[in-house]
C-alpha positions as CSV (number, residue, x, y, z in Angstrom):
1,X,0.0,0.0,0.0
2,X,1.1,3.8,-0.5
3,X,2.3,5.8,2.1
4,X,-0.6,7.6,4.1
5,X,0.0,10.8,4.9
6,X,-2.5,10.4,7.9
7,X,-0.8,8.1,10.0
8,X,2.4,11.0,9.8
9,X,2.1,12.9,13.3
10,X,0.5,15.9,12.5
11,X,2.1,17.6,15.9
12,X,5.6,17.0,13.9
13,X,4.3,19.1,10.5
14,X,2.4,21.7,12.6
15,X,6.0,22.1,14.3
16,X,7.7,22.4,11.2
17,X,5.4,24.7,9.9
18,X,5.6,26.8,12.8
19,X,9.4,26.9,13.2
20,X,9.7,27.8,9.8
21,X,7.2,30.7,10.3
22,X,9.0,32.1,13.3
23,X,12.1,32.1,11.2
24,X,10.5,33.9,8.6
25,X,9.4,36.5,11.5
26,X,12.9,37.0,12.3
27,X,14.6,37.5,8.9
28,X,16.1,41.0,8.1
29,X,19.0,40.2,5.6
30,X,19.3,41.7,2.1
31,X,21.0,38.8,0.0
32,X,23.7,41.2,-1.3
33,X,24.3,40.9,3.1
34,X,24.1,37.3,2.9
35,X,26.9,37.5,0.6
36,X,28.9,40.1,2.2
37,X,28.6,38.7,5.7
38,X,29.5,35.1,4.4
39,X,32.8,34.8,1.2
40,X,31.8,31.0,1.2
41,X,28.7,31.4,0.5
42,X,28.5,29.9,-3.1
43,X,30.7,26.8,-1.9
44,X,28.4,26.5,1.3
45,X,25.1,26.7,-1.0
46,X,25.8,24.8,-3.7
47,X,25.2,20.8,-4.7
48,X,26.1,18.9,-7.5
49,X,24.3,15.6,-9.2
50,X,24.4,13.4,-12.1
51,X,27.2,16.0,-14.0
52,X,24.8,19.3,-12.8
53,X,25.7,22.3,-11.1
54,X,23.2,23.4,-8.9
55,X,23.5,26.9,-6.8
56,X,20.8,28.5,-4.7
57,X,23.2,30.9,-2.8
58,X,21.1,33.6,-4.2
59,X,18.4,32.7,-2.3
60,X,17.0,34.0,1.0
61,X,18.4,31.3,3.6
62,X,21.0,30.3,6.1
63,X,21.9,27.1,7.2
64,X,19.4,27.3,9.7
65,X,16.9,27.6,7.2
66,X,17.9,24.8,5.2
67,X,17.8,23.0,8.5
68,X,14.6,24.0,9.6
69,X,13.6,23.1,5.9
70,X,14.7,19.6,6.0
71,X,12.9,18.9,9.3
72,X,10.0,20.1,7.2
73,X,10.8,17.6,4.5
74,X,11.1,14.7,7.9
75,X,7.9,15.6,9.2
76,X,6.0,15.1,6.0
77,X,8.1,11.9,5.3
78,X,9.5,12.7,2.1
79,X,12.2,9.7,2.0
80,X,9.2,7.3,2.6
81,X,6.6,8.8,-0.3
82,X,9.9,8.8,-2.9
83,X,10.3,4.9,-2.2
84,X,6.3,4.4,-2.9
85,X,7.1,6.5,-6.1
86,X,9.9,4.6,-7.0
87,X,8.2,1.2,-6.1
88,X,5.0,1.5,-8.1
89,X,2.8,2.3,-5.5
90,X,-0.8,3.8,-5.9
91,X,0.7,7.6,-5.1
92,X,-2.0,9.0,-7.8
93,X,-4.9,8.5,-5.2
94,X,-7.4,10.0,-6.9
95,X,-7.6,7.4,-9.8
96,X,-5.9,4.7,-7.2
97,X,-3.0,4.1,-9.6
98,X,0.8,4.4,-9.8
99,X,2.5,6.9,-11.3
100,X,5.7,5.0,-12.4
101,X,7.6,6.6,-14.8
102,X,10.8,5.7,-13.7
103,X,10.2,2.1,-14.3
104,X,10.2,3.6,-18.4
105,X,14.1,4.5,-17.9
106,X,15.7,1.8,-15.2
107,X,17.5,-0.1,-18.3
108,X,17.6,-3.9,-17.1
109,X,15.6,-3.1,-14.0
110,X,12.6,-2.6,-16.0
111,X,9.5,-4.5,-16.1
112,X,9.6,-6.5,-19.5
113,X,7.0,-5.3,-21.0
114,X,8.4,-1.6,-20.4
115,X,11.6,-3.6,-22.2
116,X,9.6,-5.0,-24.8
117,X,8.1,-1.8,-26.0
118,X,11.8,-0.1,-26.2
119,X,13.2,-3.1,-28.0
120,X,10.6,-2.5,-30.7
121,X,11.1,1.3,-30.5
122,X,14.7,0.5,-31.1
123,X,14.1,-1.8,-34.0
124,X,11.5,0.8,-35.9
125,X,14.4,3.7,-35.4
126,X,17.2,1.8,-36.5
127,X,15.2,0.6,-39.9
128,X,14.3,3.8,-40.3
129,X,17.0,5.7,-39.8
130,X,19.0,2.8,-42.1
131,X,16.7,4.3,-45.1
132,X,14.8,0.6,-44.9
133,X,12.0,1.4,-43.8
134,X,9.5,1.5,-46.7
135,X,5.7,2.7,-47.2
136,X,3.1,0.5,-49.2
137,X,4.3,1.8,-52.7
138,X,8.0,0.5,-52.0
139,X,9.4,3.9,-51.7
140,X,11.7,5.3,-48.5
141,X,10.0,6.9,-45.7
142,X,11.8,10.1,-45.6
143,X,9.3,12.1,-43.4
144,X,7.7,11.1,-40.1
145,X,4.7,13.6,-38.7
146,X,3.9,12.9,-34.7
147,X,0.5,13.5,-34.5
148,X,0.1,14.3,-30.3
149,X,-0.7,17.1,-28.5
150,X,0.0,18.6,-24.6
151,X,2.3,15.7,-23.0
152,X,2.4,13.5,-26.4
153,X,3.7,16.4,-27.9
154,X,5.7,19.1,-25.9
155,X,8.0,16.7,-24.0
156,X,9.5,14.7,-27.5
157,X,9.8,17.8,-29.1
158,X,11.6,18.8,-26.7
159,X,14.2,16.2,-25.9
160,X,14.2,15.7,-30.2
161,X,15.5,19.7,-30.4
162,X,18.0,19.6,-28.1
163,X,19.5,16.3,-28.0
164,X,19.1,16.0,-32.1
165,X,21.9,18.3,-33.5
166,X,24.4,16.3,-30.9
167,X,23.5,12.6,-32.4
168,X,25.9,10.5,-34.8
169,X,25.0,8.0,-37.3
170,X,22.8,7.1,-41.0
171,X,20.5,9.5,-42.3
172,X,17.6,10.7,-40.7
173,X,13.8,11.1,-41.7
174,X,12.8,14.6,-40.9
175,X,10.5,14.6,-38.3
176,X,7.9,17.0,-37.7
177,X,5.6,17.3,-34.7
178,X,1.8,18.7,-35.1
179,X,-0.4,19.2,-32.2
180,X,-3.0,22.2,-32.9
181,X,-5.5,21.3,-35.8
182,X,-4.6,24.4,-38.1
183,X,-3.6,25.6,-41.6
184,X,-0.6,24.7,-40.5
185,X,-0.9,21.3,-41.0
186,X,-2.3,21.4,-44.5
187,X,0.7,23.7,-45.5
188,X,2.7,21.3,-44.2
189,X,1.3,18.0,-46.0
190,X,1.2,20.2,-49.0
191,X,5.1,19.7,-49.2
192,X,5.5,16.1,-48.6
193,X,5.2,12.8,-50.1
194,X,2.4,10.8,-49.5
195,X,4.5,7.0,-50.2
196,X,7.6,8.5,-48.0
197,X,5.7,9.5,-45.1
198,X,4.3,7.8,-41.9
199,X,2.2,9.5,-39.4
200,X,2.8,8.9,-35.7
201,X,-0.6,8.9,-33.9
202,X,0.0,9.5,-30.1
203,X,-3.4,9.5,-27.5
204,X,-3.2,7.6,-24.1
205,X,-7.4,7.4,-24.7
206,X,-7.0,7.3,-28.6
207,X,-9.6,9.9,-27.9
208,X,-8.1,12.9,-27.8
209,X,-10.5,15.7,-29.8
210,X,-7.3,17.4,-31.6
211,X,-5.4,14.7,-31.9
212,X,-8.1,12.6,-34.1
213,X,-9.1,15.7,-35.8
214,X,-5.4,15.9,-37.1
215,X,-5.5,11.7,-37.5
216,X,-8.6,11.7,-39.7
217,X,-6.9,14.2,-42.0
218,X,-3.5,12.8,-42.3
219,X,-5.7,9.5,-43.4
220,X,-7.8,11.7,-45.8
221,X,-4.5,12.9,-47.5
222,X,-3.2,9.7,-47.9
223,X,-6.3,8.1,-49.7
224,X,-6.4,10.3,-52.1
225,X,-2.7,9.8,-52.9
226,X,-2.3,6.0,-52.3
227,X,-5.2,3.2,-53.1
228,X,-7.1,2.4,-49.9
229,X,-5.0,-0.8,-49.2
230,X,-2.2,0.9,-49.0
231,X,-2.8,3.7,-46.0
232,X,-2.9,1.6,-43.3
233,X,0.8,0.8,-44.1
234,X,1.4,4.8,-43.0
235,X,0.2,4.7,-39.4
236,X,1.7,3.7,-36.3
237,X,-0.7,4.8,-32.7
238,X,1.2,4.7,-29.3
239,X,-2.1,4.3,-27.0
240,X,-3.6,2.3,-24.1
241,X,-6.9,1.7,-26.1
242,X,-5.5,-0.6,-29.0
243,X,-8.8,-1.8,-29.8
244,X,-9.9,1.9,-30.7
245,X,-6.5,2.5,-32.8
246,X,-7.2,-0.9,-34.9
247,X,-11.1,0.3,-35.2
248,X,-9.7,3.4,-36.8
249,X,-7.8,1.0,-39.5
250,X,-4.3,0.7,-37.7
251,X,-3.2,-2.5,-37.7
252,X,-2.8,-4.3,-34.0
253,X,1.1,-5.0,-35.1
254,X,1.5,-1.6,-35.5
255,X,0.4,-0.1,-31.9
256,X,2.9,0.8,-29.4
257,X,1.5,0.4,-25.7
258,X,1.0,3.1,-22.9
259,X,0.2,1.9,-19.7
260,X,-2.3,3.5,-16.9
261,X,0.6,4.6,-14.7
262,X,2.1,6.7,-17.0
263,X,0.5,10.1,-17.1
264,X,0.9,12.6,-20.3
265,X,3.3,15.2,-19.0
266,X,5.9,12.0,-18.0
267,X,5.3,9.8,-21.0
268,X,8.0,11.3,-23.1
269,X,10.5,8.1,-21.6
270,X,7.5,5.8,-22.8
271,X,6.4,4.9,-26.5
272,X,5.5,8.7,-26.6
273,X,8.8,9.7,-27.3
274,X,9.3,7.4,-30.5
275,X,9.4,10.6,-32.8
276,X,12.1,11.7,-30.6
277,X,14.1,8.8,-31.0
278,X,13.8,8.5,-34.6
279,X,15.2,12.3,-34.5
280,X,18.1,11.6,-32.5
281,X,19.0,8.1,-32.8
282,X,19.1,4.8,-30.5
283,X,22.5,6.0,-28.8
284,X,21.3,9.1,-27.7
285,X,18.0,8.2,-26.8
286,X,19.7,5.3,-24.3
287,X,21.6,8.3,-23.0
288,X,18.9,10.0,-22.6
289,X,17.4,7.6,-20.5
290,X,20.5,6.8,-18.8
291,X,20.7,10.6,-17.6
292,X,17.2,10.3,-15.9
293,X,17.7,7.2,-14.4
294,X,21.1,9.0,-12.5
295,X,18.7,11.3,-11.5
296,X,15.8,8.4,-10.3
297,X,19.1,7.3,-8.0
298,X,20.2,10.1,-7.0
299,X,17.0,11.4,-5.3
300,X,15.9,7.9,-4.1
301,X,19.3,7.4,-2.6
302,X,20.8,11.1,-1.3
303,X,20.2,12.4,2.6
304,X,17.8,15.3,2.4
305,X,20.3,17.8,2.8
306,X,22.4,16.8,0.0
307,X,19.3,16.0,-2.1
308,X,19.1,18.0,-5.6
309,X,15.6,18.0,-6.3
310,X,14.0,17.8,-2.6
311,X,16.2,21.3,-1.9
312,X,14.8,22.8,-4.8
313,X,11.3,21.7,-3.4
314,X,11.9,23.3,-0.1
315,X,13.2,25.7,-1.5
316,X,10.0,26.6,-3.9
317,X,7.8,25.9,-0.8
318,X,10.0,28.5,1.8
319,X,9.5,31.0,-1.0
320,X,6.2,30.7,-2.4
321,X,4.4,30.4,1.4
322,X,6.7,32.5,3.6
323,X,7.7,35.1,0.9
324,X,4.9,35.2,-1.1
325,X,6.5,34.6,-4.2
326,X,3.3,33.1,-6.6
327,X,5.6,33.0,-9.7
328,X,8.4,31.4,-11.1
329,X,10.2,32.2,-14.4
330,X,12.4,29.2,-16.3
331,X,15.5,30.8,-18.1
332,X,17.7,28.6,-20.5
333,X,20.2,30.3,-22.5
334,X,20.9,27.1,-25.1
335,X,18.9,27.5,-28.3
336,X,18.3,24.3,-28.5
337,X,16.1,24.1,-24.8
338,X,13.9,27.1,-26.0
339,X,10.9,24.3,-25.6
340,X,11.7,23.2,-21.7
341,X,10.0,26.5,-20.1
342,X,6.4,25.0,-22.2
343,X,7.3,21.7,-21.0
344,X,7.6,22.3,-17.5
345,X,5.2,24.7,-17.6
346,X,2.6,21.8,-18.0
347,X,4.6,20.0,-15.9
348,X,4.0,21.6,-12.8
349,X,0.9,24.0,-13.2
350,X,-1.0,20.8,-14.1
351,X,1.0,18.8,-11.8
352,X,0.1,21.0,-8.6
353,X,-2.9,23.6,-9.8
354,X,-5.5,21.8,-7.2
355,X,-7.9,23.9,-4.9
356,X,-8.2,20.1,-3.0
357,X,-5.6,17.9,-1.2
358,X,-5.1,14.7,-1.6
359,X,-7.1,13.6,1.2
360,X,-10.8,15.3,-0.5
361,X,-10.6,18.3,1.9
362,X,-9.8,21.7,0.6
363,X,-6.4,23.4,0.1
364,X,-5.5,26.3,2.9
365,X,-2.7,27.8,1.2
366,X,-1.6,29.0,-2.2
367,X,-1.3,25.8,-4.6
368,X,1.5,25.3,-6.7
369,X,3.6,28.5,-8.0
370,X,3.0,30.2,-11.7
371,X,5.6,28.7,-13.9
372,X,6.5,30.8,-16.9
373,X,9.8,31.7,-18.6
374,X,11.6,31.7,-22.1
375,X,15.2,31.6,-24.0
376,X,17.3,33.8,-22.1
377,X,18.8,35.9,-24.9
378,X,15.4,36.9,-25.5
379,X,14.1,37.3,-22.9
380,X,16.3,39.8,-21.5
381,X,15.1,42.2,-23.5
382,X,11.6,41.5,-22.9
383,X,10.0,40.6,-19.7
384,X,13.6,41.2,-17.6
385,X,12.5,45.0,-17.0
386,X,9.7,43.8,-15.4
387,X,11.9,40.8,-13.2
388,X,14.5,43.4,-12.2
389,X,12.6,46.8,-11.4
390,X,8.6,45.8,-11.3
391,X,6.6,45.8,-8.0
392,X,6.0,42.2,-8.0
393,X,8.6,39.6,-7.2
394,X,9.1,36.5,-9.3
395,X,12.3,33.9,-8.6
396,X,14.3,32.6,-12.0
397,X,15.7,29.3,-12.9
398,X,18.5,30.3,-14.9
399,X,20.0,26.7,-17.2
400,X,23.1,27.2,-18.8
401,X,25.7,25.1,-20.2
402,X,29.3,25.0,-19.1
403,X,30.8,23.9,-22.7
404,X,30.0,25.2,-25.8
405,X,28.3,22.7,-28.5
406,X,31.0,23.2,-30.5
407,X,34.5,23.7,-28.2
408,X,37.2,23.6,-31.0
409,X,35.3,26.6,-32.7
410,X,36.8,30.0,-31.6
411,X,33.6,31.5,-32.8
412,X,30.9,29.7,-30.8
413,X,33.6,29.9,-28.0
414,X,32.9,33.5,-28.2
415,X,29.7,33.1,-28.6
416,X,29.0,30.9,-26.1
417,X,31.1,33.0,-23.9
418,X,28.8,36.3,-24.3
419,X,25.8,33.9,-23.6
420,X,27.1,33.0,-20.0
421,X,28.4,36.4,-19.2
422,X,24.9,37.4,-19.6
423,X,23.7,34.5,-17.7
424,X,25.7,35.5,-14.9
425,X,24.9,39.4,-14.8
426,X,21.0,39.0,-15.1
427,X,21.1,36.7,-11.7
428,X,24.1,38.7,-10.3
429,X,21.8,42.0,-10.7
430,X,18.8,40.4,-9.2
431,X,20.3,39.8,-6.4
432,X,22.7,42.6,-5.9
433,X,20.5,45.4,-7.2
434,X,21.8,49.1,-7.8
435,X,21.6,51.4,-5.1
436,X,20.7,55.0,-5.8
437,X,24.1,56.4,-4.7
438,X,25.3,53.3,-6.7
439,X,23.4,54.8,-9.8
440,X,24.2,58.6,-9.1
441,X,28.3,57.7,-8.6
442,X,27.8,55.8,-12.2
443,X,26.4,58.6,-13.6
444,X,28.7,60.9,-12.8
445,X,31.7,59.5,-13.7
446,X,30.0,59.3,-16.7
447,X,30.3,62.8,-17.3
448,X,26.7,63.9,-16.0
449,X,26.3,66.9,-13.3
450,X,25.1,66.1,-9.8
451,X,22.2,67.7,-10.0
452,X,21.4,65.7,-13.2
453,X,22.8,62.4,-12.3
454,X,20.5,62.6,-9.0
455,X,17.2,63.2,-11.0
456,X,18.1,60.4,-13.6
457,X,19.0,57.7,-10.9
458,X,15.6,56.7,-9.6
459,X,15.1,55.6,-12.9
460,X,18.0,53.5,-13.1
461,X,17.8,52.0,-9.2
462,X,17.6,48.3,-8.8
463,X,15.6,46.7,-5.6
464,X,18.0,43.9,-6.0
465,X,17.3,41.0,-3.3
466,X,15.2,38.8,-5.8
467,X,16.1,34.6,-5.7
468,X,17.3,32.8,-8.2
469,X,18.7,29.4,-8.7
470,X,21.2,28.6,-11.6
471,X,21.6,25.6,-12.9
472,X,24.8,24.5,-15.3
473,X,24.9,21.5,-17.5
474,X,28.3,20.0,-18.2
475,X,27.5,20.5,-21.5
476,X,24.0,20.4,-23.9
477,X,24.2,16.6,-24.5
478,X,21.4,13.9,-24.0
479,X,22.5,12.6,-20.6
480,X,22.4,15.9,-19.2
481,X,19.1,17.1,-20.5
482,X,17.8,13.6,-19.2
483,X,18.9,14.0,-15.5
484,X,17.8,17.6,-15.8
485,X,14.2,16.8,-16.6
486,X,14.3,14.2,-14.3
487,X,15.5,17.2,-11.9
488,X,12.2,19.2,-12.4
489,X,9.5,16.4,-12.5
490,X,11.0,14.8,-8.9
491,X,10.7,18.6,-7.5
492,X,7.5,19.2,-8.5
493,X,6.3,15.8,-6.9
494,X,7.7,16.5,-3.8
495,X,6.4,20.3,-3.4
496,X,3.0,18.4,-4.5
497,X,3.7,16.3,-1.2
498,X,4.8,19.2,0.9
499,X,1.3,21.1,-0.6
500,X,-0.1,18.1,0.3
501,X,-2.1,18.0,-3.5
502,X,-2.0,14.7,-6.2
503,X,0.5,15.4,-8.3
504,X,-0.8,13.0,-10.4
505,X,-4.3,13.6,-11.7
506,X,-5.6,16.9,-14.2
507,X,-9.6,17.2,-13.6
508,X,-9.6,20.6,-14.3
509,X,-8.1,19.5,-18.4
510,X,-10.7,16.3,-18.8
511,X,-13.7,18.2,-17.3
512,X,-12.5,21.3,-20.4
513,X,-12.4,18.6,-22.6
514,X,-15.6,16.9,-22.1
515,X,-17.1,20.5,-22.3
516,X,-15.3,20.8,-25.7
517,X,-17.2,17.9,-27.3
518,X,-20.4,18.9,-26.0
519,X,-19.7,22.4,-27.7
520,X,-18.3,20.8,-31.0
521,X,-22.2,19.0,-31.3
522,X,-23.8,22.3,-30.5
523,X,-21.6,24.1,-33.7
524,X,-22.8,21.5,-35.9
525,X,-25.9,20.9,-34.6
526,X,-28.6,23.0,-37.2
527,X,-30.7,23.2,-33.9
528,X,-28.6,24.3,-31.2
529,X,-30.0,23.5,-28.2
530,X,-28.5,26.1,-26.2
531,X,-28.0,24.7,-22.5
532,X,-25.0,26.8,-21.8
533,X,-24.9,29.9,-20.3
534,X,-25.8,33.3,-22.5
535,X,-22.0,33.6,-23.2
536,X,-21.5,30.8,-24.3
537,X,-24.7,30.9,-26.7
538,X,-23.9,34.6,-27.8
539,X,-20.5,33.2,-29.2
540,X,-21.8,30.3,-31.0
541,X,-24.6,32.4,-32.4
542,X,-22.4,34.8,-33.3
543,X,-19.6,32.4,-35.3
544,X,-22.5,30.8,-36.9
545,X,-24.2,33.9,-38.5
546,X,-20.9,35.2,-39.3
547,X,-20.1,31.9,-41.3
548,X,-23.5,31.5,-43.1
549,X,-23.3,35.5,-44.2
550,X,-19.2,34.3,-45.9
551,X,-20.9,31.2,-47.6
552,X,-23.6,33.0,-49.0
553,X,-22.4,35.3,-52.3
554,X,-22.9,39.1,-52.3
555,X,-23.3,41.3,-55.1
556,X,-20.8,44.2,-55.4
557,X,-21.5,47.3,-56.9
C-alpha cells in the first residue's frame, strides 16, 4: 500500500510549519548581506548531481533555514513517499493508480514489457533511420509527422531539439511534430510525399478531440494519394486503447503500448517519445534515458540535505508560502532548450494547480507557483524590465551550459562566452540590485552633473534582493538534459507532497475537454439546443451567423 499521509504525526508538521514561520518572522537580511557577511557562501550553497551544477546561494536562507527546511521535508516523510514513487505504488490517489515513470528508464531493472516496447522502439528507429524502412508503394520513408498534442507532444519535441543536432549515425527522416488542428498542418502535408511518409498517432485514450481531428486528416491525405490498401501501411498509434486505434484501421502490429501509470506530462520516456528517438538516434536516446535514471538514484538514494531535487522543493515551498512569491520564471540560455519553459510549464501548473488535497478536503494555502519563462537571450530584453525593477517579485531558474556545443570553434567559444556572461549578470543583478548612490556615482563618472545624475537615478535604481537558482549542465548533450528533466519532475512531486495535493491527476483539463465535445455537437448541430450559459450561446450564435453571411455570395456594386 502507498504511504498515508494520515498516519504522519500531524504535531511533527504543525511544528515544522511553525518553526519555519517564526524564522520567517525574524529574517532581516538583504541577499547582497548574505553574501557580504559570508565569502563561502557559493561553496556553502551549492550541490552537485548526475554532472549538474546546482547553486541556490542567491536565495534567501541560512543554514538554519535549510535545517529547519529539511525537518519540514522529515515531518512530511518525504524519504518514505519517494520509495512508494519509485516502487510503483498507488501515489495518484485519486484514480488509485501508480505513477511510475521511472520504471520507463531503469534499463535492465525494468519490467519486460516496459523492455519489450523499447526493443521494438529501437528496431523501428534503427530501420528507419537505415533508409529501410519502406511505405506501401516500396518507396523510402523520408518524413515522419507525430500527431500528439500537450504531453504527447511538448516533452518529444523537446528532448528531439536539443538532443538531435548532438546525435551520430545514417540518415535521418525529418520529423515534424503537429499538435493544434490548423492551416498549418495542410501547408505542411502540402510539401510532402504521401508514399515516404508515416504518421505517428499519439493519445493515451485514442480519444483525444485534436489529436483525431489531425488523424482523420492525415488518413484523408493519404487516400487520395495511395489506393485504400495501402494507408494503413502509414500509421503507427502509441495508445492504451488498442482496440480503438485498430477500429480506426491501424493495424494491431503496429500499436505501441501506454500503460495506466504513465500520465501525459511524464510519457516522453515511454512509446511517446518514438518521434524523438527516430530524430536523434538509438545511442542518444539510451543516453537520454541513462541521464534520468542518474537522476531516479540520485533522489531515491541522497540524505535530504544533500538531495538536488528535494532542496529545490523546499526551496520553492520556503518562498512561495513564507515570501509570497506566486511566480516562477524558467530561463535557458541554449537554443536548443527554447521548448523546456512549455514543458515544464505543464509539468507543474497541471502537476500542482488543485484547490483540494489529496485527502478530498480543501487546500489552505496557495497551490503550486505560476511557472513561466523563455530563452534567455530573448528574454532579456523583454519581460527582464519587469523581473528586475517591477513591483512584484518572481524567482528565476537560470539553465546554462558549461561547454559550448561546439569547443574547438573560436567563434561559438565567443559566442557561447557572451551567452554565459549574460547568464551571470542577469542573476548577479537580481540579487545585488543598484543602489541610488550606486546609480548617481555611475552617472557621474560618466560625465553627467550632480544635480542631473541625481534626477536620472531613480530611474536606473535596482531593488535587487530577488532569488534565483542557476543551474549548469556539463554540456547540452542527451544525458544531461535527461537528468535535468528528471530534476524538475522529482521537484514538482515533492512540493506536491509538501502542498499536500496529487501530483498525479488533471480534472480541471478532462472536465474542459468533455465541455469541448459537448460544444463541437452544438456548432454543428442545425438546432442548437442552447444549455450553456448566454456567453457561451452569444458566441456560438455569433460564429455561426458570421459563417452563413461568408458562404452565402454578395453582389458588389
Amino acid at each position: 500500500m502507498p504511504h498515508n499521509p494520515n498516519q504522519s504525526s500531524s504535531h511533527l508538521k504543525r511544528s515544522a510549519w511553525s518553526a519555519l514561520a517564526a524564522h520567517r518572522r525574524t529574517w532581516h537580511s538583504p541577499l547582497r548581506e548574505l553574501f557580504t557577511a559570508n565569502p563561502q557562501r557559493f561553496q556553502q550553497f551549492s550541490t552537485p548531481a548526475c554532472g549538474l551544477l546546482l547553486d541556490f546561494s542567491k536565495n534567501p536562507l541560512t543554514t538554519e533555514t535549510i535545517d529547519l527546511l529539511v525537518k519540514l521535508a522529515e515531518a512530511h516523510e518525504i524519504p518514505g513517499r519517494l520509495r512508494d514513487l519509485f516502487d510503483g505504488k498507488a501515489v495518484n490517489v485519486s484514480e488509485k493508480r501508480p505513477a511510475w515513470h521511472t520504471a520507463l528508464r531503469a534499463g535492465k531493472s525494468a519490467p519486460h514489457p516496459v523492455q519489450q516496447s523499447l526493443a521494438v522502439m529501437h528496431e523501428i528507429t534503427q530501420v528507419l533511420r537505415a533508409g529501410a524502412m519502406l511505405g506501401s508503394t516500396g518507396s523510402p520513408i523520408t518524413d515522419v509527422v507525430s500527431l500528439g498534442i500537450g504531453g504527447s507532444a511538448l516533452g518529444p519535441q523537446l528532448v528531439a531539439a536539443a538532443c538531435t543536432p548532438h546525435s551520430h549515425g545514417t540518415a535521418t527522416p525529418r520529423v515534424h511534430f503537429v499538435s493544434n488542428p490548423s492551416e498549418t498542418f495542410t501547408q505542411l502535408l502540402s510539401q510532402l510525399d504521401a508514399a515516404g511518409t508515416l504518421f505517428i498517432v499519439q493519445s493515451k485514450s485514442f480519444n483525444t478531440q485534436e489529436t483525431l481531428h489531425n488523424a482523420r486528416c492525415a488518413r484523408h491525405w493519404l487516400q487520395t494519394a495511395l489506393h485504400r490498401t495501402q494507408v494503413d501501411a502509414h500509421f503507427i498509434a502509441i495508445t492504451a486503447q488498442t482496440d480503438a486505434a485498430v477500429a480506426f484501421g491501424i493495424p494491431r502490429s503496429q500499436v505501441l503500448p501506454l500503460w495506466n501509470w504513465v500520465g501525459g506530462r511524464y510519457s516522453l520516456w515511454s512509446a511517446t517519445g518514438l518521434p524523438a528517438m527516430i530524430a536523434m538516434g538509438n545511442t542518444q536516446h539510451d543516453l537520454l534515458l541513462a541521464g534520468a535514471a542518474a537522476m531516479d538514484a540520485h533522489t531515491h538514494d541522497m540524505p535530504l540535505a544533500q538531495n538536488m531535487p528535494v532542496l529545490l522543493a523546499l526551496i520553492d515551498i520556503w518562498e512561495h508560502l513564507f515570501w509570497d512569491i506566486q511566480s516562477r520564471a524558467v530561463v535557458p540560455y541554449p537554443h536548443e532548450l527554447s521548448l523546456l519553459p512549455a514543458h515544464l510549464q505543464q509539468l507543474s501548473m497541471e502537476s500542482l494547480g488543485k484547490g483540494v488535497r489529496s485527502n478530498g478536503k480543501i487546500l489552505r494555502t496557495h497551490s503550486g507557483p505560476l511557472l513561466w519563462g523563455g530563452l534567455g537571450s530573448e528574454s532579456q530584453h523583454s519581460y527582464f524590465q519587469w523581473l528586475h525593477q517591477g513591483t512584484h517579485t518572481a524567482a528565476v531558474d537560470f539553465i546554462a551550459c558549461c561547454e559550448p556545443t561546439s569547443p574547438s570553434d573560436p567563434t561559438a567559444y565567443q559566442a557561447h562566452t557572451v551567452m554565459l556572461a549574460n547568464c551571470f549578470a542577469q542573476s548577479a543583478l537580481l540579487m545585488n540590485g543598484l543602489t541610488t548612490n550606486e546609480v548617481t556615482a555611475q552617472l557621474i563618472a560618466k560625465g553627467l552633473s550632480a544635480r542631473t545624475a541625481e534626477r536620472q537615478a531613480p530611474h536606473q535604481t535596482h531593488p535587487g534582493n530577488r532569488p534565483s537558482n542557476t543551474i549548469l549542465l556539463p554540456r547540452l548533450d542527451a544525458y544531461s538534459v535527461g537528468a535535468l528533466i528528471a530534476l524538475y519532475e522529482h521537484r514538482t512531486y515533492i512540493l506536491g507532497v509538501l502542498l499536500g495535493v496529487n501530483a498525479f491527476d488533471q480534472w480541471g483539463v478532462e472536465h474542459g475537454k468533455h465541455l469541448a465535445k459537448a460544444l463541437e455537437t452544438e456548432f454543428n448541430s442545425p438546432s442548437p439546443e442552447n444549455h450553456f450559459d448566454s456567453s457561451t450561446q452569444g458566441l456560438i450564435a455569433h460564429v455561426r451567423a458570421l459563417q452563413a453571411a461568408l458562404s452565402t455570395p454578395t453582389e458588389h456594386t
